[in-house]
C-alpha positions as CSV (number, residue, x, y, z in Angstrom):
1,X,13.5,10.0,19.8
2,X,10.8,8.3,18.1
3,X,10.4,7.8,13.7
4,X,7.3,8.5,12.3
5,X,6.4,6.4,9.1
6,X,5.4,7.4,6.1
7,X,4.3,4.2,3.6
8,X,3.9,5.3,-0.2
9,X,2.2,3.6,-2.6
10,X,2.9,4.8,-6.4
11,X,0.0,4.8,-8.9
12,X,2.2,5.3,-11.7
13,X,4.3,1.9,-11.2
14,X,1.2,0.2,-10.2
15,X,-1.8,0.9,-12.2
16,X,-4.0,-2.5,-12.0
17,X,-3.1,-3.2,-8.0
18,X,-6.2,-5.7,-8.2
19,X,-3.9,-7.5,-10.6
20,X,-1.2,-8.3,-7.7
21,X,-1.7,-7.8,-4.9
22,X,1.3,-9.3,-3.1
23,X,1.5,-6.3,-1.0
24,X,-2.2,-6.9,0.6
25,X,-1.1,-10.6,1.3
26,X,2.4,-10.1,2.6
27,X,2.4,-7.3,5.2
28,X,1.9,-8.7,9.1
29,X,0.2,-5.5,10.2
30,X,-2.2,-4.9,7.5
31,X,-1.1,-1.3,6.4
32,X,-2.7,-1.5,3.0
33,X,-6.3,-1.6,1.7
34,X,-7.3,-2.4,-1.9
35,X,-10.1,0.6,-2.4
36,X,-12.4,0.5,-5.8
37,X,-12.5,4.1,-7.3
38,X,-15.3,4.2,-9.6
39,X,-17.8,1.9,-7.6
40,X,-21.3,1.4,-9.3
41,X,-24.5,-0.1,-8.0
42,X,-24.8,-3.3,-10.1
43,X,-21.5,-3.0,-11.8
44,X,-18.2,-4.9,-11.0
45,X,-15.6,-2.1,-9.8
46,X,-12.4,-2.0,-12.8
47,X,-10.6,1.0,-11.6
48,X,-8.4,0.3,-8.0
49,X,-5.9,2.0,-5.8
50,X,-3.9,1.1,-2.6
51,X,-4.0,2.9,0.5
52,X,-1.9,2.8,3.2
53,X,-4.3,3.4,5.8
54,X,-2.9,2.0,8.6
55,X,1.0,3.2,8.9
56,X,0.8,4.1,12.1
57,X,1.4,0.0,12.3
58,X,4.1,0.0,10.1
59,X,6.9,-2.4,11.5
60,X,9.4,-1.5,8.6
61,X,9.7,-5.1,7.7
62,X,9.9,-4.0,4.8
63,X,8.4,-7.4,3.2
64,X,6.3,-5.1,0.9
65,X,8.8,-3.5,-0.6
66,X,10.6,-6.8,-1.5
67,X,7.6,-8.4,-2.9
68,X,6.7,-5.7,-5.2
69,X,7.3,-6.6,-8.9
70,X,6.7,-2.8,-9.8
71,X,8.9,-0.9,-6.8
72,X,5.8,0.9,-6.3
73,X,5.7,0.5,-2.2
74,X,8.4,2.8,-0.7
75,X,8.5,3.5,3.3
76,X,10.0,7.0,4.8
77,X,11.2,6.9,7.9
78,X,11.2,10.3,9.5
79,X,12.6,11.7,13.0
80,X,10.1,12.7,15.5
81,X,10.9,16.3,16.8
């Protein structure tokens, strides 16, 4: 049976992402992207999130969750039916 994995990324224990980003620079498959939520012509972006846009290549390495200074990364592995 194959897993299917789920990657979460917490706002709540990670507000300033843009601040860090250990998570971008660790990962071997590039799961995560740094996105700017309030994006302005002329204006330096200050608001950020995380998105884990690419779990499908998800190794479980886990090297995110052990870098993050907030535990705001955490992986699900689920069961394929």
């Amino acid at each position: 049976m194959a897993a299917k994995v789920k990657v979460h990324w917490l706002i709540d224990k990670c507000p300033k992402p843009q601040d860090c980003g250990k998570c971008l620079e660790v990962c071997p498959s590039t799961v995560f992207v740094l996105v700017a939520t309030d994006r302005e012509r002329y204006k330096e972006p200050e608001n950020w999130v995380i998105i884990p846009s690419f779990e499908l290549f998800c190794t479980t390495c886990n090297k995110c969750i052990d870098i993050c200074p907030k535990d705001a990364i955490k992986i699900e592995i689920k069961e394929a039916e």
